[in-house]
C-alpha positions, 0 to 999 in steps of 0.5 A: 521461490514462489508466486505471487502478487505485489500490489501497490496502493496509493493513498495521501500522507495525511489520510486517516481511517480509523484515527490511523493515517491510511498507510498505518491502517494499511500495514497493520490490517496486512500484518493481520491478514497474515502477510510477511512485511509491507512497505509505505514510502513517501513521493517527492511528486505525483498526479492523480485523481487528486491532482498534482503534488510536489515536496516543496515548501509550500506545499500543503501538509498531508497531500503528498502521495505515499506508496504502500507495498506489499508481496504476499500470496493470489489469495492474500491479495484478494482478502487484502482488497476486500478488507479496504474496500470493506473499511469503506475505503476508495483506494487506487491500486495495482497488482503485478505478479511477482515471483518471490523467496529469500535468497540461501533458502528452499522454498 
């Protein structure tokens, strides 16, 4: 087992950096920092600082909320946040201490 950090960020589906959408940037920028996997999943529904956003059938292409995931070390947290804000990027997020391994395994 070992400890850690699950940041969450949070960004618009249809979001681009880079020609990316942002969640695609996001998961390839971790992926090379070094971190083991990440995780983009699309909202039904949400509010922020962008307003309030639903999946229904009118609503606007690209708006909904879209969660990227990742689990990784303190010090990969901390390079992770400076690549975004780096890129030029405003991006909510939240970290949370986590413990993590793989279950049958030593860590």
């Amino acid at each position: 087992m070992v400890n850690g950090e699950r940041i969450y960020f949070y960004v618009r589906e249809g979001q681009r950096h880079k020609g990316l959408l942002l969640y695609e940037w996001m998961l390839r920028q971790a992926r090379t920092l070094g971190f083991s996997g990440g995780t983009a999943i699309q909202s039904l529904a949400g509010f922020g600082r962008h307003g309030w956003h639903e999946a229904h059938f009118f609503e606007e292409a690209g708006e909904l909320p879209v969660l990227c995931i990742f689990v990784g070390t303190t010090a990969q947290m901390d390079t992770l946040v400076q690549a975004v804000a780096d890129a030029g990027l405003s991006v909510f997020y939240s970290r949370h201490p986590v413990q993590f391994g793989i279950t049958g395994q030593q860590a």
